[in-house]
N, C-alpha and C positions, 0 to 999 in steps of 0.2 A: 697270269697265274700267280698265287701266292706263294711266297718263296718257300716258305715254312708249311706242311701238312703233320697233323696228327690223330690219332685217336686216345684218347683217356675212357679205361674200362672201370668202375668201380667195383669193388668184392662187400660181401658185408665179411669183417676178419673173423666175426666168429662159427662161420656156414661156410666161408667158400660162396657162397650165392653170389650172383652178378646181380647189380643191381641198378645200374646205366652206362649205357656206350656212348659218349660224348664227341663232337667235333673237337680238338683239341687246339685247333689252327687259335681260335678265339680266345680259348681259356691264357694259352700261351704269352696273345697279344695283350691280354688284359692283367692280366699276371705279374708279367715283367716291368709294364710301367706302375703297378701299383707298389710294388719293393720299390719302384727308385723314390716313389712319393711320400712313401713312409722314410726313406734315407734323406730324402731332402727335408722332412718335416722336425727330424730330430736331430740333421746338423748344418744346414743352411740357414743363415740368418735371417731373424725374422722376421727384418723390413724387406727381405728379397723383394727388390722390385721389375728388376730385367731378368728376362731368361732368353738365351740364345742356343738355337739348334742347327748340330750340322747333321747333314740327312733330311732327307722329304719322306722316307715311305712308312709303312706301317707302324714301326716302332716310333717315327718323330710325331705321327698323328696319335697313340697311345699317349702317348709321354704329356704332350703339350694338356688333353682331357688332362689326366691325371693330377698330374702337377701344380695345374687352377686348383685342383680341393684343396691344396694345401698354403701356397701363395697365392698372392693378389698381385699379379705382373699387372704394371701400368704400359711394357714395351715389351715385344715379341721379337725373335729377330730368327731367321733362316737362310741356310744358305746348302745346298746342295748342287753337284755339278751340270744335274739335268733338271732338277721341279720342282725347284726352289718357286719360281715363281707361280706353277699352277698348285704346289700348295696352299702359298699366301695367299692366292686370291681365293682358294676354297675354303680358308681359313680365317679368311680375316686379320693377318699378320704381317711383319714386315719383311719381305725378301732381301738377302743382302748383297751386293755384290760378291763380296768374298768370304772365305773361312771367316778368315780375321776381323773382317766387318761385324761378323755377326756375333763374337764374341766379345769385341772390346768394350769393356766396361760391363758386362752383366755379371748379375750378383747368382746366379745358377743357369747350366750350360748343360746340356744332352750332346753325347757323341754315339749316335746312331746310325754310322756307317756299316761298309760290308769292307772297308779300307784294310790292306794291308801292315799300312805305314803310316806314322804318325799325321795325323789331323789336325789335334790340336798343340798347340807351343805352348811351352811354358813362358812366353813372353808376351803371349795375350790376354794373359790371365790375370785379373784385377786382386789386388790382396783381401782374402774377408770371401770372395768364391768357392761354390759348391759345386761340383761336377760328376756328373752322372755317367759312367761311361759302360755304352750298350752292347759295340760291337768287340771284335777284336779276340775269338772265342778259343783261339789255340796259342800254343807257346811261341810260336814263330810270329803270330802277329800282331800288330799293334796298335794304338789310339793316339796314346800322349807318348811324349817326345820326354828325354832325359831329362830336362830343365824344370816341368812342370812334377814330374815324378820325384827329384829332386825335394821341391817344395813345399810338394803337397803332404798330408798324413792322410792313410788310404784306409778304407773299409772295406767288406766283401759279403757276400751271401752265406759262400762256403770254404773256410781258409784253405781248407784241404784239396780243394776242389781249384781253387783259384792260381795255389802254387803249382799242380800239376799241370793248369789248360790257359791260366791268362799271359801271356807275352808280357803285357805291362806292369801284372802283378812281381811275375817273375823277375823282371826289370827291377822294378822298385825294392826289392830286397827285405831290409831293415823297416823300411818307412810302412808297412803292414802293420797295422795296427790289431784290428782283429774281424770278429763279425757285426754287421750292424746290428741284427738278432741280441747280440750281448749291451749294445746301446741300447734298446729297447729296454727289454729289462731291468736295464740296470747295474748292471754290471761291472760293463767299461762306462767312459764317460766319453762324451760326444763333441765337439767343438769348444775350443779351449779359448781362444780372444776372437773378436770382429773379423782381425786383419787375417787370420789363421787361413789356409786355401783346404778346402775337403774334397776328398772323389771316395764317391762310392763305384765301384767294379764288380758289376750286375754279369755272373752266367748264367743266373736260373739253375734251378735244383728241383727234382721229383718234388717233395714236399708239397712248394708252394703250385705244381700242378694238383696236387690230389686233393690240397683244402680248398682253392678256389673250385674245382668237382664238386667237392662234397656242398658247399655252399650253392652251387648251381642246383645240384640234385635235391638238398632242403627247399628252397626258394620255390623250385618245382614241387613238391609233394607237399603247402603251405598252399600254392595255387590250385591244388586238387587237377596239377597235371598226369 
């Protein structure tokens, strides 16, 4: 069973009218990895050539799709405590023994765990890395460890959102920088030298549920579904 269940209703705003009831399991899954890929595209370096993931389930197989649109990984690397390797091999990628395996040396990193406590170290982390970080969705829990939080300058979805629910945001304090939304734009500015370490700190927000909707429900009504 899939961990995550939803439904996404659309309204037309100006009627009140319904105007599709959506599975929202998918939009969610396709959602969340597509903000990390837009954050990797506007502050991960743009020879990225290794990417390393901890986690095998839903969100590591989102992520990995995703991620290809925006780099060209010549090395894949996974490590998970149970599927590691029947991901890779469904995948096409490389399984690694350890956390740590899987991250030394790549140039952007996914932490899609359901972990409480820190996964990734700040001392596995190469200078000039981008890190995408998935799980970790309340105050109390966490991904990355003081050293790498330390190190890193952080981004978020929703500042507001992130100070009141992320553990690691809340951890990292000062080093918040702002929204990626404002790097987009234009804003803020995004990655500052090579050697710079980045984490984007993904919790998802209504929003990008209802426009990835709307764009499902265009797509359909183009196809004269």
């Amino acid at each position: 069973m899939p961990t995550h269940h939803a439904i996404i209703v659309l309204f037309r705003p100006e009627t009140g009218e319904p105007l599709a009831i959506m599975d929202g399991r998918l939009i969610t899954e396709l959602r969340t990895a597509a903000a990390s890929a837009a954050a990797t595209d506007l502050l991960a370096r743009p020879d990225a050539s290794v990417l390393g993931i901890l986690g095998a389930g839903v969100q590591a197989g989102s992520h990995l799709d995703a991620l290809r649109l925006v780099r060209q990984f010549r090395e894949v690397r996974v490590w998970s405590p149970r599927s590691a390797s029947a991901f890779a091999a469904a995948r096409g990628v490389t399984p690694a023994a350890s956390a740590e395996a899987a991250v030394r040396g790549a140039d952007v990193i996914v932490t899609a765990t359901s972990s409480m406590t820190p996964v990734l170290l700040g001392d596995w982390v190469a200078p000039g890395a981008h890190v995408n970080a998935i799980g970790a969705c309340r105050p109390e829990w966490r991904e990355l460890d003081d050293a790498l939080l330390e190190r890193a300058r952080i981004w978020v979805d929703s500042k507001d959102a992130a100070l009141a629910e992320s553990g690691d945001v809340i951890a990292a304090g000062a080093r918040l920088v702002g929204e990626i939304g404002a790097v987009a734009n234009g804003v803020l500015g995004g990655r500052r030298t090579p050697d710079e370490v980045t984490v984007f700190k993904s919790l998802g927000v209504a929003v990008e549920d209802v426009v990835s909707a709307e764009l499902v429900w265009r797509r359909l009504g183009e196809a004269g579904g």
